[in-house]
C-alpha positions in Angstrom: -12.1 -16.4 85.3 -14.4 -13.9 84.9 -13.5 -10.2 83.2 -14.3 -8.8 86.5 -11.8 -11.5 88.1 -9.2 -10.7 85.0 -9.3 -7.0 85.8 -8.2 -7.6 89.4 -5.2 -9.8 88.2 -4.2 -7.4 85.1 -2.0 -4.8 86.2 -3.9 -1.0 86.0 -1.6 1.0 83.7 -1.5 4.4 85.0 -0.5 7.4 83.5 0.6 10.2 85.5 0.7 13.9 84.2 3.1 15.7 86.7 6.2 17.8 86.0 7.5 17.7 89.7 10.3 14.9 89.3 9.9 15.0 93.0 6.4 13.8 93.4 7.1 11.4 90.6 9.4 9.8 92.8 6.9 9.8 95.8 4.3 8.7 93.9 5.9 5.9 91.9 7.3 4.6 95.6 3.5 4.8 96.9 2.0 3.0 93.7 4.9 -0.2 94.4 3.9 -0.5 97.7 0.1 -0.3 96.9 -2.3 -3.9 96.8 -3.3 -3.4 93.9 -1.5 -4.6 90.7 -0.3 -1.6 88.5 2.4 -0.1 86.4 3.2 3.6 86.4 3.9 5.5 82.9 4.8 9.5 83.8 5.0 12.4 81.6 6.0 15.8 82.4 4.3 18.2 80.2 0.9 18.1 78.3 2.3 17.7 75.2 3.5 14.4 76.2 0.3 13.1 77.8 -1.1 13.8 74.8 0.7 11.7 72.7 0.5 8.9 75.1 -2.8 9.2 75.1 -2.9 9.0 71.4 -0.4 6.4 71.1 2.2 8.8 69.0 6.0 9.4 69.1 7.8 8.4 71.3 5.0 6.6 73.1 3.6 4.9 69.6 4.6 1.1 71.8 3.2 2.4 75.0 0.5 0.5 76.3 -3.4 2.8 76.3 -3.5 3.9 80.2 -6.4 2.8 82.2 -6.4 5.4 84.7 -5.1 8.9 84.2 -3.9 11.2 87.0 -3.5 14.9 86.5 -2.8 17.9 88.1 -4.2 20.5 85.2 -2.8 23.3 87.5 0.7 22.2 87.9 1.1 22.3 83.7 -0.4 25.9 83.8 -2.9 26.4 80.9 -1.9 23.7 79.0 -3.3 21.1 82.0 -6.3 22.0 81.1 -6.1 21.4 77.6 -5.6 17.8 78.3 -8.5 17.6 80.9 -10.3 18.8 78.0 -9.8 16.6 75.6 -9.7 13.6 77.8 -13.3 14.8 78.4 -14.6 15.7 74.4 -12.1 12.9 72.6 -14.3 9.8 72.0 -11.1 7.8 72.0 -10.2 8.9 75.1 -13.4 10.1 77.3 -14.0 6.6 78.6 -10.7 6.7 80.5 -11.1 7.5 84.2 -10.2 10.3 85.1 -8.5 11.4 88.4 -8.2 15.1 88.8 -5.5 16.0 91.5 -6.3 19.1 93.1 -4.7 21.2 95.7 -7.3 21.8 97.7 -11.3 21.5 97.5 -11.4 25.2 96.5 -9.2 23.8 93.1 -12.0 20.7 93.0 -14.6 24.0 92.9 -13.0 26.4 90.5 -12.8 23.5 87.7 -15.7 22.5 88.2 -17.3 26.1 87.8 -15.4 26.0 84.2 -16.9 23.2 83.0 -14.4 20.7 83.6 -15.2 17.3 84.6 -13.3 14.2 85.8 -14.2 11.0 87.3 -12.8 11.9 90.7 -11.3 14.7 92.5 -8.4 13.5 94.9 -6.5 16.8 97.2 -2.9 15.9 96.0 -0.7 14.5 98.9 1.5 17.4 100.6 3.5 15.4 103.1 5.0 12.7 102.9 3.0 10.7 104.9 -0.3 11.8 103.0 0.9 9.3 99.9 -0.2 6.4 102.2 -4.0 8.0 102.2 -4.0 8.9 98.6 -2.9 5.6 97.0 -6.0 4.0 99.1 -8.2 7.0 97.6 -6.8 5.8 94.3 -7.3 2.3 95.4 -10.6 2.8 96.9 -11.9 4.5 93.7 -10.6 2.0 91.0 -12.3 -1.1 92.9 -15.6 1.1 92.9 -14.8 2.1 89.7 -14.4 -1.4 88.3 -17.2 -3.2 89.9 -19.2 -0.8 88.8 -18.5 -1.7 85.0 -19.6 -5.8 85.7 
């Protein structure tokens, strides 16, 4: 099996960055339902994805996520703390990034600051929008991995 074949098969460990325990539901119920093997970790604050990123705490067992989605706007200044050092911490800049925006003005005004991310994905409103975004997701993690072969 080749590692291309082995990242396929491997679950994608997600972390999620979203204090909404509403759209946590929604998205965790998308992400089961998507083709593509995964497993879900959510935080609800900065501080937290912080130390899940770092492996620290209460997360010191967790496993290192290979996709992180984040809405810097919904944690208020501290969001974009962590898009921050997601993008300056060695450890951590070779995670993908998927920045979840609320509309393509927010995709705009982060990128005017300085902020960077792998991908920019408008953050589902409606239910029915989930369906759309997981594929978005899915559509950018198969580019993203055969890209890296």
């Amino acid at each position: 099996m080749t590692s291309r074949d082995q990242q396929l098969v491997d679950p994608i460990e997600i972390l999620l960055v979203e204090p909404n325990p509403g759209d946590v539901r929604l998205f965790t119920e998308s992400f089961k339902e998507a083709t593509i093997s995964n497993q879900i970790h959510t935080v609800s604050d900065s501080d937290s994805a912080l130390d899940f990123l770092h492996q620290r705490g209460d997360y010191s067992d967790e496993p290192f996520p290979d996709l992180v989605l984040l809405d810097p706007h919904s944690l208020g200044p501290s969001g974009l703390e962590v898009l921050s050092e997601l993008n300056d911490e060695p450890t951590l800049d070779e995670i993908p990034v998927i920045v979840l925006t609320s509309s393509e003005m927010g995709e705009e005004v982060l990128k005017s600051q300085g902020f960077d991310a792998d991908n920019f994905i408008q953050k589902p409103v409606e239910i029915e929008d989930f369906i759309t975004f997981i594929q978005s997701v899915e559509g950018f993690w198969l580019t993203f991995t055969r890209s890296q072969t």
